[in-house]
MIDOSE-1310 file (N, C-alpha, C; in nm, 2 decimals, decimal comma, always signed):
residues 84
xxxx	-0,96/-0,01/+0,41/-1,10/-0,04/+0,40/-1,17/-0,01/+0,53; -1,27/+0,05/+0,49/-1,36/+0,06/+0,60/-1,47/-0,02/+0,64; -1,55/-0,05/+0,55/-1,64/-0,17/+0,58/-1,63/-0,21/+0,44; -1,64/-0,37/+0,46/-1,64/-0,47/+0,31/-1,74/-0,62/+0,35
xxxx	-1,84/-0,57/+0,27/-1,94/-0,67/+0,25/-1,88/-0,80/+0,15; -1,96/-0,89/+0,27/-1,97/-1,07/+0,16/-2,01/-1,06/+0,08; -1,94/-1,11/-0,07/-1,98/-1,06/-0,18/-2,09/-1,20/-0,22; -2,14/-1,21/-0,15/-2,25/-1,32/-0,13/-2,38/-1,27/-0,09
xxxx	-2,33/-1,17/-0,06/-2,46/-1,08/+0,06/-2,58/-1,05/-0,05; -2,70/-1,09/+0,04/-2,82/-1,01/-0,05/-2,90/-0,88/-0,02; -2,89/-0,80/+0,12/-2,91/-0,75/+0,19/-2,83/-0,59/+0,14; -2,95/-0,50/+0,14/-2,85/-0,36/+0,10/-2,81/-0,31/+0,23
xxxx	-2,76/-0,24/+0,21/-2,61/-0,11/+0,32/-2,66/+0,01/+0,36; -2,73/+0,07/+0,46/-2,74/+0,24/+0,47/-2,60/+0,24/+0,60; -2,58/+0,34/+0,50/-2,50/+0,47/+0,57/-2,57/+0,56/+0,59; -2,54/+0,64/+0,74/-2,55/+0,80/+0,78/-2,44/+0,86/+0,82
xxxx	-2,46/+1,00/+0,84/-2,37/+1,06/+0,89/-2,47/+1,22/+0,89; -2,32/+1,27/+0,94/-2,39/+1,42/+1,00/-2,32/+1,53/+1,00; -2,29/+1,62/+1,03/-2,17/+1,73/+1,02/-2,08/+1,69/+1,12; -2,08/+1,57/+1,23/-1,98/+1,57/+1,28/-1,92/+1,43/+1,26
xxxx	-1,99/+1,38/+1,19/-1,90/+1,21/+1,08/-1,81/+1,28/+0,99; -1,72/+1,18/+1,07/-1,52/+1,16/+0,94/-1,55/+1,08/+0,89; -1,53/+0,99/+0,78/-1,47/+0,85/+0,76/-1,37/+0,89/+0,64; -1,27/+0,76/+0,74/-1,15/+0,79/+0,66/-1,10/+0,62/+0,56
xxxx	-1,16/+0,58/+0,49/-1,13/+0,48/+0,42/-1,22/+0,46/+0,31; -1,24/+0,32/+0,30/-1,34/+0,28/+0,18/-1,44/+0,18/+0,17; -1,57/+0,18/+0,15/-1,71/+0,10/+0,18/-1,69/+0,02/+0,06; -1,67/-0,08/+0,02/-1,70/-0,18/-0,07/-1,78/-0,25/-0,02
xxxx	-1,90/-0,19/-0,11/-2,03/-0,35/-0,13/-2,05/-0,35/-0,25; -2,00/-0,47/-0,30/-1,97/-0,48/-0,45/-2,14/-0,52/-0,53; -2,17/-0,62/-0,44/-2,35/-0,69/-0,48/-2,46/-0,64/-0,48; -2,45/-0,54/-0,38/-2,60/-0,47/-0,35/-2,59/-0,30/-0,33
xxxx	-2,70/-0,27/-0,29/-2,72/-0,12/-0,32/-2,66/-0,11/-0,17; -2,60/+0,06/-0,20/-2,53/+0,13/-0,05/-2,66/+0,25/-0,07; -2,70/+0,26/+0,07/-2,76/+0,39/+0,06/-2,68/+0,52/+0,15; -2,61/+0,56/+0,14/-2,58/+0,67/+0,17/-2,69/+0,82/+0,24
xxxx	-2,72/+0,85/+0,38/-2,81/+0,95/+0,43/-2,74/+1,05/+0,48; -2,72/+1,11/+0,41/-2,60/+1,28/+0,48/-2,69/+1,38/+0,56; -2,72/+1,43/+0,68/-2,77/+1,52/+0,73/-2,69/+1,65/+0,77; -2,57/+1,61/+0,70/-2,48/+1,79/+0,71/-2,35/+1,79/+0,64
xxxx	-2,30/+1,82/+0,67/-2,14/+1,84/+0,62/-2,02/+1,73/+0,64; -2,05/+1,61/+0,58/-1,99/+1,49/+0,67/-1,85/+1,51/+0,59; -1,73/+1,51/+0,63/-1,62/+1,51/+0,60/-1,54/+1,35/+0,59; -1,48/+1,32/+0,43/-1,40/+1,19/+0,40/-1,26/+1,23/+0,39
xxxx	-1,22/+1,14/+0,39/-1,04/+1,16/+0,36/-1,02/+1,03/+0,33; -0,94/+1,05/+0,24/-0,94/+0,93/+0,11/-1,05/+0,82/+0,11; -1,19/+0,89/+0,10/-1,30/+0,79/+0,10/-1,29/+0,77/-0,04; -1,40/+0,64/-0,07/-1,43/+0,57/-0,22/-1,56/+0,54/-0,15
xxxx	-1,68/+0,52/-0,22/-1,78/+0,43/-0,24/-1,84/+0,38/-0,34; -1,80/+0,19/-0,28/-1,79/+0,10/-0,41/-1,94/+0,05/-0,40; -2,03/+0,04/-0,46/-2,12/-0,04/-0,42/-2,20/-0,04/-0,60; -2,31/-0,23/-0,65/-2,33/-0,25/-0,74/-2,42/-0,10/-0,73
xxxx	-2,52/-0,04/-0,64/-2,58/+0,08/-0,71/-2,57/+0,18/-0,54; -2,52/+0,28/-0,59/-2,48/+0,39/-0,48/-2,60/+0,48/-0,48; -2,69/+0,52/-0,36/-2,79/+0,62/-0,37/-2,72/+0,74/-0,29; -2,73/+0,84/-0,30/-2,71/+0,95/-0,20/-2,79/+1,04/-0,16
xxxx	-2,85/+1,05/-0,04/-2,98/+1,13/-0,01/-2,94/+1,24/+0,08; -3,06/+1,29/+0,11/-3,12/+1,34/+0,22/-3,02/+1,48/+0,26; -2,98/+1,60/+0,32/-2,91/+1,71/+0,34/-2,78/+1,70/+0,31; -2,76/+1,57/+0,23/-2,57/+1,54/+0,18/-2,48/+1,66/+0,17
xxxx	-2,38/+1,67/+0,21/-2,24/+1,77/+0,16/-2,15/+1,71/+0,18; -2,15/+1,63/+0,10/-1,97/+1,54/+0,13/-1,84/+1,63/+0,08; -1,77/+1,58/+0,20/-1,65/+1,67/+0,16/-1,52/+1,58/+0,12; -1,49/+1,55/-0,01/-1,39/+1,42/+0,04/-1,17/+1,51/+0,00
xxxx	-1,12/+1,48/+0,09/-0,98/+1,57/+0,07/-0,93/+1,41/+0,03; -0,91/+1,48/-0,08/-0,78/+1,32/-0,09/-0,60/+1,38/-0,09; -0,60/+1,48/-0,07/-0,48/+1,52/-0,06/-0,39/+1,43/+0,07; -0,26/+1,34/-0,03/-0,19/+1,27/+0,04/-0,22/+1,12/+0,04
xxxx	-0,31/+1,10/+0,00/-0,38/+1,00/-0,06/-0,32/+0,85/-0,18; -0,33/+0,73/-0,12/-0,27/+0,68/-0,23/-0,36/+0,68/-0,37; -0,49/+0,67/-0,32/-0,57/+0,67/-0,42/-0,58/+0,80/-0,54; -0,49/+0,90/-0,52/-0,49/+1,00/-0,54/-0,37/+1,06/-0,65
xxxx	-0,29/+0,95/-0,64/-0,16/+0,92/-0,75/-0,17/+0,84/-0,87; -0,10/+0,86/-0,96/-0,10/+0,78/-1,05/+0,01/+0,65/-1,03; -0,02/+0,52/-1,09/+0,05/+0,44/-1,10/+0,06/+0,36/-1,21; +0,22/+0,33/-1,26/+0,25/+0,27/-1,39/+0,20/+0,06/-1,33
xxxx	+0,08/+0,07/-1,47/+0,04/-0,05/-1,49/+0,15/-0,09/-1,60; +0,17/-0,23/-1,60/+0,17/-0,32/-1,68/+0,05/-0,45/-1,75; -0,03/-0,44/-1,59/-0,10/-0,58/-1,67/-0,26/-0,57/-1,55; -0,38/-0,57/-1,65/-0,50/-0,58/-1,56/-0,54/-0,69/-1,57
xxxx	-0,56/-0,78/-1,46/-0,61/-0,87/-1,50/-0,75/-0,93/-1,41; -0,86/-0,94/-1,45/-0,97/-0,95/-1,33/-0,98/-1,12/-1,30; -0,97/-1,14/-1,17/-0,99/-1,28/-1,12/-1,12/-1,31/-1,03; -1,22/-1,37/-1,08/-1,33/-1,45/-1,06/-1,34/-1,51/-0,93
């Protein structure tokens, strides 16, 4: 995880970045809007972005490599269960 919002939070999230932003993990903001502002070529590795409403603006070119990634495998479920 990279950044994880109080899921109490009422306040939305901007991100930036630029052709020389990595990010290498995952934004969970489950409650509010993420705004995402790309001004070039920002490169992810095994990024995710969780957020209740995701915007993406402005010169974006995300590049996300998930190669090597756990998020990127399959895995044998037996049981989902969501907890409150």
């Amino acid at each position: 995880m990279l950044f994880i919002q109080n899921p109490s939070a009422t306040a939305g999230s901007l991100i930036s970045g630029n052709a020389a932003t990595t990010f290498d993990g995952t934004f969970y903001f489950p409650s509010t809007t993420v705004d995402y502002n790309g001004g070039g070529a920002s490169t992810f590795q095994c990024a995710m972005i969780v957020g209740y409403i995701v915007n993406i603006s402005g010169n974006s070119s995300i590049q996300n490599n998930t190669t090597g990634c756990y998020a990127d495998t399959k895995q044998a479920v037996e049981r989902v269960r969501l907890v409150a």
